[in-house]
C-alpha atoms as an extended CHARMM CRD file, in Angstrom:
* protein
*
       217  EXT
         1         1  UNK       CA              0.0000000000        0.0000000000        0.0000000000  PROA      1               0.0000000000
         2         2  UNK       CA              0.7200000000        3.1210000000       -1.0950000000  PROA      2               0.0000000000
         3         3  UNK       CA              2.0960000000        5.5950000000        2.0110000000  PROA      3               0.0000000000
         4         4  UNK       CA             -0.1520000000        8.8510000000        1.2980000000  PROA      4               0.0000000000
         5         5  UNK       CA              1.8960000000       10.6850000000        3.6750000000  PROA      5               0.0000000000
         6         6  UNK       CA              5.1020000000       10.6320000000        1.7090000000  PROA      6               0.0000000000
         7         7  UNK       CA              5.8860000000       12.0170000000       -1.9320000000  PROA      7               0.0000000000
         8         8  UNK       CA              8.8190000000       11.3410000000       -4.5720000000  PROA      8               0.0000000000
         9         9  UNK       CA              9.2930000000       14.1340000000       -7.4800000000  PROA      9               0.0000000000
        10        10  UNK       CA             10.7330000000       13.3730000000      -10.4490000000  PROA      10              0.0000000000
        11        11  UNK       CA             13.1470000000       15.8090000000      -12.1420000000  PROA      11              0.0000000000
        12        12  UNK       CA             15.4550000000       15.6800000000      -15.5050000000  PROA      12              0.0000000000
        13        13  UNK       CA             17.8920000000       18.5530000000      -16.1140000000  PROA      13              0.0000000000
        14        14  UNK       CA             18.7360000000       19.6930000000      -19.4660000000  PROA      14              0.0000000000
        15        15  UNK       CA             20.9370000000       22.0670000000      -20.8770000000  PROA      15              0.0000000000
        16        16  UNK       CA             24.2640000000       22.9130000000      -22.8020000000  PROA      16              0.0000000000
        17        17  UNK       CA             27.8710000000       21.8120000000      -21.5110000000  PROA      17              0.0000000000
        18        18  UNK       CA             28.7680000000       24.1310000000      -18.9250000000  PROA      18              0.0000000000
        19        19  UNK       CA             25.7060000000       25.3290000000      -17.7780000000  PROA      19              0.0000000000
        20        20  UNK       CA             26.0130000000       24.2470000000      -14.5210000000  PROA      20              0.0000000000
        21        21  UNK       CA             23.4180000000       21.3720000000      -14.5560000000  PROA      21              0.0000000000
        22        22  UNK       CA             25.2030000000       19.0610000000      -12.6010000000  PROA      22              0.0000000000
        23        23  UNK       CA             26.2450000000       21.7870000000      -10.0310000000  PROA      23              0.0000000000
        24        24  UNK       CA             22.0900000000       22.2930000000       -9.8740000000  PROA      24              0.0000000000
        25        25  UNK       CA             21.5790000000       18.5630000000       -9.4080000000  PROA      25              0.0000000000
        26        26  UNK       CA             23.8180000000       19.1900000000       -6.3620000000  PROA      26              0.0000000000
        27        27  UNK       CA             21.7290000000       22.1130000000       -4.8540000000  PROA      27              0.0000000000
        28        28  UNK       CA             18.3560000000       19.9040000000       -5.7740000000  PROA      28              0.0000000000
        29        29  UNK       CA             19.7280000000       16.9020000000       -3.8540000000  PROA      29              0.0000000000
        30        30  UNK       CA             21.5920000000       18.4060000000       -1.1460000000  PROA      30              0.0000000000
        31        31  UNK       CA             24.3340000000       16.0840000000       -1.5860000000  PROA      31              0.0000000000
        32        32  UNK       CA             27.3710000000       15.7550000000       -3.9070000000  PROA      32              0.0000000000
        33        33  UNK       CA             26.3280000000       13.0140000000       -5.9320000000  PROA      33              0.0000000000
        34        34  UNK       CA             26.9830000000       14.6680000000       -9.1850000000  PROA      34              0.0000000000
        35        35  UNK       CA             30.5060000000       15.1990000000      -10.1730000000  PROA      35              0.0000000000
        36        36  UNK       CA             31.0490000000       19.1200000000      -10.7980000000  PROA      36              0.0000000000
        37        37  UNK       CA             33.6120000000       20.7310000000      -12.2750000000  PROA      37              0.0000000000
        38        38  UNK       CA             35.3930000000       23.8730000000      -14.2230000000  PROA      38              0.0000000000
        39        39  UNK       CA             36.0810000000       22.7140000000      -17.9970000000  PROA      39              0.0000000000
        40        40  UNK       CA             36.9730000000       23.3420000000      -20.9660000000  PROA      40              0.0000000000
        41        41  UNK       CA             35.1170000000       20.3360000000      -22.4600000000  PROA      41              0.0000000000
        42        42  UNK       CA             31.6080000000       18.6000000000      -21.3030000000  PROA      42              0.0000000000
        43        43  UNK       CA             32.3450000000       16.9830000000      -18.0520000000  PROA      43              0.0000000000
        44        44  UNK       CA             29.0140000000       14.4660000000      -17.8020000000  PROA      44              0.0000000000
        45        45  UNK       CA             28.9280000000       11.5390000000      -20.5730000000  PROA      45              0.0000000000
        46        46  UNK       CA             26.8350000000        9.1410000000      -18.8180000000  PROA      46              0.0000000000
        47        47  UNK       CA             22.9070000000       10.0460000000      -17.5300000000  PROA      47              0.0000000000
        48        48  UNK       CA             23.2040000000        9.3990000000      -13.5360000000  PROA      48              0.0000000000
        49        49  UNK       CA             20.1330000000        9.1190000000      -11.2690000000  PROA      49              0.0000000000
        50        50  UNK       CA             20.4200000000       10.8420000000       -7.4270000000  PROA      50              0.0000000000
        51        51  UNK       CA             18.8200000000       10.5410000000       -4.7750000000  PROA      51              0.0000000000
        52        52  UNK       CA             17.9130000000       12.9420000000       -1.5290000000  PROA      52              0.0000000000
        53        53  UNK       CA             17.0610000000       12.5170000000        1.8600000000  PROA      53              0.0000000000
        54        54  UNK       CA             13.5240000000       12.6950000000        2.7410000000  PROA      54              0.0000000000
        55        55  UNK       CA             13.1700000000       16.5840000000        3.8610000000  PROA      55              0.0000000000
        56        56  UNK       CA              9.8740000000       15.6320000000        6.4520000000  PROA      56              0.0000000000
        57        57  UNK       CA              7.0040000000       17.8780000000        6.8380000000  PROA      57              0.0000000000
        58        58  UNK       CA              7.9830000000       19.6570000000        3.5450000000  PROA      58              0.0000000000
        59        59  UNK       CA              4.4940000000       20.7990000000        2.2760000000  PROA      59              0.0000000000
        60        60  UNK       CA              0.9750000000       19.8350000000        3.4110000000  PROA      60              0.0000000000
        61        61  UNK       CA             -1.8610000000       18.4160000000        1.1540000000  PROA      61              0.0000000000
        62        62  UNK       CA             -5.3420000000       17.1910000000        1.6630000000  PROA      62              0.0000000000
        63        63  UNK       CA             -4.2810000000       18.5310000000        5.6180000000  PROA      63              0.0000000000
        64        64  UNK       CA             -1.7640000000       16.1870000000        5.9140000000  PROA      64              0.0000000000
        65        65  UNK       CA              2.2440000000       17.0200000000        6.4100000000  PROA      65              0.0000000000
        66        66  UNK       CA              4.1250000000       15.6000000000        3.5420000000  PROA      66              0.0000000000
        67        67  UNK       CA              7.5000000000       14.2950000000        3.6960000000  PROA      67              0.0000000000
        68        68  UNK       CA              9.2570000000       14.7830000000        0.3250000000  PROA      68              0.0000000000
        69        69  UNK       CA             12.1590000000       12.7610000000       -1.9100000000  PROA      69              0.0000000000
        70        70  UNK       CA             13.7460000000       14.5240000000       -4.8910000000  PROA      70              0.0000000000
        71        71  UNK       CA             14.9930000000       12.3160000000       -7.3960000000  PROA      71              0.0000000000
        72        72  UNK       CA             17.2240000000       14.0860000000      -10.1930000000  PROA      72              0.0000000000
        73        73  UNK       CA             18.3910000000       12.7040000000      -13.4270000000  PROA      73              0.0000000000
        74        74  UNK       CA             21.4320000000       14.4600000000      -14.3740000000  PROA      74              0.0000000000
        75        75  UNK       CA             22.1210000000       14.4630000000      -18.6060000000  PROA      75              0.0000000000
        76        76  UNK       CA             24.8300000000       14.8760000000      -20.4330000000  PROA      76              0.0000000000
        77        77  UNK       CA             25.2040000000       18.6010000000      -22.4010000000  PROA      77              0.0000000000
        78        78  UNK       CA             23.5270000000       19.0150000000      -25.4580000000  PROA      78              0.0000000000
        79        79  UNK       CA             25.4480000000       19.8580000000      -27.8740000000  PROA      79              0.0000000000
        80        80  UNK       CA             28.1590000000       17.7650000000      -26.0350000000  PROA      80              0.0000000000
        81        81  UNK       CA             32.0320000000       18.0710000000      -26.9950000000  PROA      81              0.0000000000
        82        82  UNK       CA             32.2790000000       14.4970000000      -27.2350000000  PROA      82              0.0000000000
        83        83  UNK       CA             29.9800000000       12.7020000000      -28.2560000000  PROA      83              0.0000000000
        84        84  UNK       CA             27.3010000000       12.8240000000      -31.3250000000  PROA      84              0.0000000000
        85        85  UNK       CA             24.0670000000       14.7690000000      -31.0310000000  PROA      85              0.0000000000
        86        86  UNK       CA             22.1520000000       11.5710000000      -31.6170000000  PROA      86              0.0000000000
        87        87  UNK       CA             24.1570000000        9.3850000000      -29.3030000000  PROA      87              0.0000000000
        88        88  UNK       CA             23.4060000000       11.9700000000      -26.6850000000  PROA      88              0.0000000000
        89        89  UNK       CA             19.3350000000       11.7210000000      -27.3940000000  PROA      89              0.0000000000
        90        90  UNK       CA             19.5780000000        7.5230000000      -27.4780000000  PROA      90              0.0000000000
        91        91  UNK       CA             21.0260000000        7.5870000000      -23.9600000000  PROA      91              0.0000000000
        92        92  UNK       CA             18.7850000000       10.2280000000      -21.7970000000  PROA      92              0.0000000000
        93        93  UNK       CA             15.8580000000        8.5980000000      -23.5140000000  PROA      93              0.0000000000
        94        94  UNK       CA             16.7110000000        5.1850000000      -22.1120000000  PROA      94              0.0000000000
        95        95  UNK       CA             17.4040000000        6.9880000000      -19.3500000000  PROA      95              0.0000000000
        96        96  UNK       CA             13.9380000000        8.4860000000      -19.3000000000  PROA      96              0.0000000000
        97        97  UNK       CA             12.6160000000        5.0920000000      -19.8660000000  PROA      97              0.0000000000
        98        98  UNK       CA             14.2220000000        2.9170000000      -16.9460000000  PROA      98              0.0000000000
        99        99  UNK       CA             14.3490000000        5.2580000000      -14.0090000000  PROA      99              0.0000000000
       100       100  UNK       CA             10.7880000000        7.4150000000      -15.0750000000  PROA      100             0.0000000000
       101       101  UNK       CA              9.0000000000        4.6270000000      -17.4150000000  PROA      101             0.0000000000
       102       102  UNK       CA              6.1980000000        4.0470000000      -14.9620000000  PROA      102             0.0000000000
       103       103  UNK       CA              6.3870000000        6.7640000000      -12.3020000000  PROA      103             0.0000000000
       104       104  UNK       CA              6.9930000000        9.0820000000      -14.4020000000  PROA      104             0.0000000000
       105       105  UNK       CA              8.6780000000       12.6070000000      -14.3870000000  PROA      105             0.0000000000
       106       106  UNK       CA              7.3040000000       15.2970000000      -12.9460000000  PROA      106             0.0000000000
       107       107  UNK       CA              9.3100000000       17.9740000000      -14.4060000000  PROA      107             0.0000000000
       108       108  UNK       CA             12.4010000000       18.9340000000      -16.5560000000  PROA      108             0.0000000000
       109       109  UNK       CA             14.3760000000       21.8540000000      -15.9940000000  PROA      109             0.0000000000
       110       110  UNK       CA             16.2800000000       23.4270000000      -18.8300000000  PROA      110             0.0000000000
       111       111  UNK       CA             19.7090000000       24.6620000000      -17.4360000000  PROA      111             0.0000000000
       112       112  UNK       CA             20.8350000000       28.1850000000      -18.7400000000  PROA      112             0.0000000000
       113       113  UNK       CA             23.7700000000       30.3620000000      -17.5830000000  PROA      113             0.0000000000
       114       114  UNK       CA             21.7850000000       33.8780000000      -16.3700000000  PROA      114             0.0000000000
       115       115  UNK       CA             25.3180000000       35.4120000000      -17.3760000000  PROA      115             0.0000000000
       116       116  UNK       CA             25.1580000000       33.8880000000      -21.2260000000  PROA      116             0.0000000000
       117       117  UNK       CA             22.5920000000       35.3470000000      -23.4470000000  PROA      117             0.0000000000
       118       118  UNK       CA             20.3090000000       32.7640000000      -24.7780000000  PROA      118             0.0000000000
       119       119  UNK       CA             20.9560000000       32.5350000000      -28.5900000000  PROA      119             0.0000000000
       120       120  UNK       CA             18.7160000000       31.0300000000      -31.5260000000  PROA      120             0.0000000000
       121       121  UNK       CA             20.5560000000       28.0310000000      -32.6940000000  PROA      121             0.0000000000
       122       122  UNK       CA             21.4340000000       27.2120000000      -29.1290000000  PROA      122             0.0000000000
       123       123  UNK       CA             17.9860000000       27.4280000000      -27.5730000000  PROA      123             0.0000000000
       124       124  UNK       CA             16.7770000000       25.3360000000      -31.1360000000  PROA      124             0.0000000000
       125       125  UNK       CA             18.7620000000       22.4340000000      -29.9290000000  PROA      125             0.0000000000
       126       126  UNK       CA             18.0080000000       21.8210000000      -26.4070000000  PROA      126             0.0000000000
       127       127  UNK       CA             14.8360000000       22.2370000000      -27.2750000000  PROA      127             0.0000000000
       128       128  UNK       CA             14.7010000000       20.3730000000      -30.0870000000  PROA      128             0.0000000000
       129       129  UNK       CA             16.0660000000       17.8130000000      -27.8560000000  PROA      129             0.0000000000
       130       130  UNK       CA             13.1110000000       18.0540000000      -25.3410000000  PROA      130             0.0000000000
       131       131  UNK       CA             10.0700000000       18.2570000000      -27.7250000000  PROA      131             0.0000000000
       132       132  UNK       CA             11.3950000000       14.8160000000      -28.9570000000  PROA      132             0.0000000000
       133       133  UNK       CA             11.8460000000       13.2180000000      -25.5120000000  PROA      133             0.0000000000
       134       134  UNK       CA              8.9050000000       14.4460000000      -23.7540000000  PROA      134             0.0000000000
       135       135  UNK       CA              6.5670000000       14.6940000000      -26.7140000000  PROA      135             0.0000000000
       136       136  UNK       CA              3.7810000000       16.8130000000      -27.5840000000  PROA      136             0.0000000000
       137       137  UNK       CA              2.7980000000       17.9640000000      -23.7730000000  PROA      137             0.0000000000
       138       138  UNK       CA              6.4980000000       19.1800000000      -23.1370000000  PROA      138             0.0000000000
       139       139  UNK       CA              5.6000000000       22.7090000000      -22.7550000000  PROA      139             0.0000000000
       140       140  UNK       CA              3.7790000000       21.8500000000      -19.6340000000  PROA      140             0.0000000000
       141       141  UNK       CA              6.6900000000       19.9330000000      -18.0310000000  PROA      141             0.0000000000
       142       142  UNK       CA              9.1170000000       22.4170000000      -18.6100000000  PROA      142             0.0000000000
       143       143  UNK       CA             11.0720000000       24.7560000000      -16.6650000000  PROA      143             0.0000000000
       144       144  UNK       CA             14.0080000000       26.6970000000      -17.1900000000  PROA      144             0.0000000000
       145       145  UNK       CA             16.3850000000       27.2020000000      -14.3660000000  PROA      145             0.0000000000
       146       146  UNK       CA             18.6050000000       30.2400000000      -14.5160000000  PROA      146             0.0000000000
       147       147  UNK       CA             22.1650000000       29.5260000000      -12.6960000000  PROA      147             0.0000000000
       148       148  UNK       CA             24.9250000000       31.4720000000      -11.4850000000  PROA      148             0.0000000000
       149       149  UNK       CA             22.0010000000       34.0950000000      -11.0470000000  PROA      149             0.0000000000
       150       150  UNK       CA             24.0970000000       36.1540000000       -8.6370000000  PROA      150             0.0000000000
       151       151  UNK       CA             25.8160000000       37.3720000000      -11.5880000000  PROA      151             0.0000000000
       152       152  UNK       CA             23.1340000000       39.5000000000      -12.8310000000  PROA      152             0.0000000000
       153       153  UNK       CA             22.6660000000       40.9130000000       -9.2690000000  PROA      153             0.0000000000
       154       154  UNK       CA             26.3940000000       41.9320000000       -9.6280000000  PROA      154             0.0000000000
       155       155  UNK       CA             25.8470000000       43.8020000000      -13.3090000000  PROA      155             0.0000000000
       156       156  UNK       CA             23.2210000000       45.7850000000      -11.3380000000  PROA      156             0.0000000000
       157       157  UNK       CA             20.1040000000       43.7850000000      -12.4190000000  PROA      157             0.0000000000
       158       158  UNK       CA             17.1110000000       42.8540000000      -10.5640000000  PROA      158             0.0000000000
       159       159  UNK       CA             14.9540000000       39.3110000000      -12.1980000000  PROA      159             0.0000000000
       160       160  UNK       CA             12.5380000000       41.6810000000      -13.5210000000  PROA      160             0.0000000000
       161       161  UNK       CA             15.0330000000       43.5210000000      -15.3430000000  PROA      161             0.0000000000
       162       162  UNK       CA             16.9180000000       40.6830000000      -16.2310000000  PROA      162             0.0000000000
       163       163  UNK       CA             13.7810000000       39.2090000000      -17.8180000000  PROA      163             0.0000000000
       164       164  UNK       CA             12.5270000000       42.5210000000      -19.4680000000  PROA      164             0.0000000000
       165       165  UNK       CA             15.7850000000       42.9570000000      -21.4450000000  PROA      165             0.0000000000
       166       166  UNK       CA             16.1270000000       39.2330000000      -22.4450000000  PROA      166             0.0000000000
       167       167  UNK       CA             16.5210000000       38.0720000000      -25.8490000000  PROA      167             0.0000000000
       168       168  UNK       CA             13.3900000000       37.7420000000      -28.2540000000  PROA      168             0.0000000000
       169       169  UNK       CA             14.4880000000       34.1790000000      -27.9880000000  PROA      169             0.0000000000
       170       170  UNK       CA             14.2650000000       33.4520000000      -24.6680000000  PROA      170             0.0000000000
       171       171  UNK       CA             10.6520000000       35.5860000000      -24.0930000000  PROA      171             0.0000000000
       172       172  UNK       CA              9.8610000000       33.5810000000      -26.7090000000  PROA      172             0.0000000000
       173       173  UNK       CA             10.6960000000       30.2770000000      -25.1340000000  PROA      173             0.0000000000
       174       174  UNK       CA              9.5620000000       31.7060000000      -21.4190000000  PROA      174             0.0000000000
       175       175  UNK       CA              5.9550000000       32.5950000000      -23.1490000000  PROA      175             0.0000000000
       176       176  UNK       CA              5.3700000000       29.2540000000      -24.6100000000  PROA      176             0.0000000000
       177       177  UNK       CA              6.3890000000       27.2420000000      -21.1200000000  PROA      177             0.0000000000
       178       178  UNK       CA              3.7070000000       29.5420000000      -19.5100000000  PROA      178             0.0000000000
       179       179  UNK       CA              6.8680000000       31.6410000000      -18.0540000000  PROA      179             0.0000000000
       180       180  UNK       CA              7.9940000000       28.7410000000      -15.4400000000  PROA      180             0.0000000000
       181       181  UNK       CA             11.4640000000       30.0120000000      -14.4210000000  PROA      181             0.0000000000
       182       182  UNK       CA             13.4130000000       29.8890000000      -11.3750000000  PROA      182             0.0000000000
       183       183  UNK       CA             16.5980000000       31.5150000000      -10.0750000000  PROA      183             0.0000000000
       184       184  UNK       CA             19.7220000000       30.0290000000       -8.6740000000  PROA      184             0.0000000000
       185       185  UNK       CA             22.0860000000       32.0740000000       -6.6370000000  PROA      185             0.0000000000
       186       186  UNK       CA             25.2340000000       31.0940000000       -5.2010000000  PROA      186             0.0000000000
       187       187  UNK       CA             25.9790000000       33.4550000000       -2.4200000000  PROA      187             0.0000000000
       188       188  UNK       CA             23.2880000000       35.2610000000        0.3380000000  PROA      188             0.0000000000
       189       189  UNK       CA             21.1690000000       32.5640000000        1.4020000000  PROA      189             0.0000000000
       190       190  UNK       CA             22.7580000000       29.4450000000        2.6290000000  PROA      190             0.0000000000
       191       191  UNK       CA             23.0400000000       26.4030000000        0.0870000000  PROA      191             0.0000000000
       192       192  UNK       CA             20.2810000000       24.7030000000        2.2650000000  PROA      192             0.0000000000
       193       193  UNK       CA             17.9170000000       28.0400000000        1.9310000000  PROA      193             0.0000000000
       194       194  UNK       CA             18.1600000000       28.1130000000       -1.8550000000  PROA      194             0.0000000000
       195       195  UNK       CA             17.6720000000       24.7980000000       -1.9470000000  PROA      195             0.0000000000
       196       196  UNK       CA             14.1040000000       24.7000000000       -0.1970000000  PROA      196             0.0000000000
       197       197  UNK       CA             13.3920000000       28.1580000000       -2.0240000000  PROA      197             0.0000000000
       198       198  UNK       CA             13.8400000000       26.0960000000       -5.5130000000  PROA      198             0.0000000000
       199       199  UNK       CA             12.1650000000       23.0840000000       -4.3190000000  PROA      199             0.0000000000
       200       200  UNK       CA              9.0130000000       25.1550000000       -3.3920000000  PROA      200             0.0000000000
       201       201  UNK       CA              9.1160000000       27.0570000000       -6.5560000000  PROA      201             0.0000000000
       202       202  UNK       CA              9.4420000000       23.6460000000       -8.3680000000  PROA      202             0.0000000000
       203       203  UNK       CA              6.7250000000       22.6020000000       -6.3210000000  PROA      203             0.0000000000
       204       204  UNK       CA              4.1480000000       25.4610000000       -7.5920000000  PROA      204             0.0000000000
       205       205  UNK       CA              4.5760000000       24.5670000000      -10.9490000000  PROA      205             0.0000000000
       206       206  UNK       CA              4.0960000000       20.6890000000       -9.9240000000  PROA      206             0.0000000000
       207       207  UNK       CA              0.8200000000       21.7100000000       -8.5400000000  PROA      207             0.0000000000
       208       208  UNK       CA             -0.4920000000       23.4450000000      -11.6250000000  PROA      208             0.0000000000
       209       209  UNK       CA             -0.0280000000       20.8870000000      -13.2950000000  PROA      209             0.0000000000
       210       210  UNK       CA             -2.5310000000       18.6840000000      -10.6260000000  PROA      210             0.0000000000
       211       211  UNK       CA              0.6070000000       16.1820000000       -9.9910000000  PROA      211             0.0000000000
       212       212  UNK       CA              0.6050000000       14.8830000000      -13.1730000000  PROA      212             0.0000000000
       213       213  UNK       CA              3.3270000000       13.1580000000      -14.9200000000  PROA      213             0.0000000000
       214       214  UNK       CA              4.7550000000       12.4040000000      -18.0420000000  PROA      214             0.0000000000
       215       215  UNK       CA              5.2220000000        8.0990000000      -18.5530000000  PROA      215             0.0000000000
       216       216  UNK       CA              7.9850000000        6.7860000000      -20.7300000000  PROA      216             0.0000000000
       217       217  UNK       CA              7.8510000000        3.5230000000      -22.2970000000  PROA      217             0.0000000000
């Protein structure tokens, strides 16, 4: 029997080499389990599944306090430096398949550098990439997380600015995925405080969506 008082979310991060999606795995799962690193090549070549510790009394529903498990799949960058486009696509969707095939995924967050101006051809591939792994419904399942956000802060910026002055591209891309975005700083808050202030963003847009999931076969 199903326990109604606990909850696992399903997450997939996308994104192009160096984005930092691995780093924002970390955050997610409050652990280390994704290697992380500085350079000048794409670092993750293998999908890799991680998961947290239950964080108890996270969130309430129906009046009852829910105790919460993130599970993250970490993919390798698309384009990647390595390897081909479509060896890339043939491994997250297996990936997809065996750890969200029945349970399903929740939600995918596109990874994108606040400090890196989101470009045409680049935002065509990893999107591209998406609409053919998560199908027609994959604007509803889609986020985009904005790392090393403390960078625009820095240049003077607040989000709303940020997101005013934003490429035609990326309003574009916001507009169609109902503007789910979410910020990720790396200085202020504690690592622990960002984390729960992601998870609860993650969990709005979870909640529009009535806790439904995407299935993989």
């Amino acid at each position: 029997m199903t326990d109604s008082s606990k909850m696992t979310i399903n997450l997939a991060l996308f994104g192009m080499t160096q984005s930092g999606k691995s780093s924002a795995g970390n955050i997610l799962l409050g652990s280390t389990d994704f290697h992380s690193s500085f350079s000048p090549s794409s670092v993750t070549k293998d999908c890799c599944l991680g998961r947290s510790c239950h964080l108890c009394g996270f969130m309430r529903r129906g009046g009852q306090e829910i105790t919460l498990q993130i599970q993250v799949l970490d993919t390798p960058g698309y384009p990647h430096s390595r390897l081909k486009q479509e060896r890339v696509k043939q491994e997250v969707k297996e990936a997809l398949a065996h750890h969200f095939g029945q349970d399903g995924l929740h939600l995918a967050l596109l990874v994108q550098r606040a400090d890196v101006p989101l470009c045409r051809q680049e935002a065509s591939s990893s999107v591209q990439m998406i609409q053919e792994l998560l199908g027609h419904a994959w604007k509803n399942y889609t986020a985009i997380l904005f790392t090393h956000a403390e960078k625009i802060e820095e240049a003077g910026f607040s989000e709303d600015k940020y997101l005013h002055e934003a490429s035609d591209t990326l309003l574009t891309l916001l507009s169609s995925i109902q503007r789910r975005y979410i910020f990720q700083y790396k200085k202020g808050d504690s690592l622990n405080e960002q984390r729960i202030k992601i998870l609860e963003r993650i969990m709005e847009f979870i909640k529009e969506n009535c806790y439904q999931v995407l299935t993989f076969k």
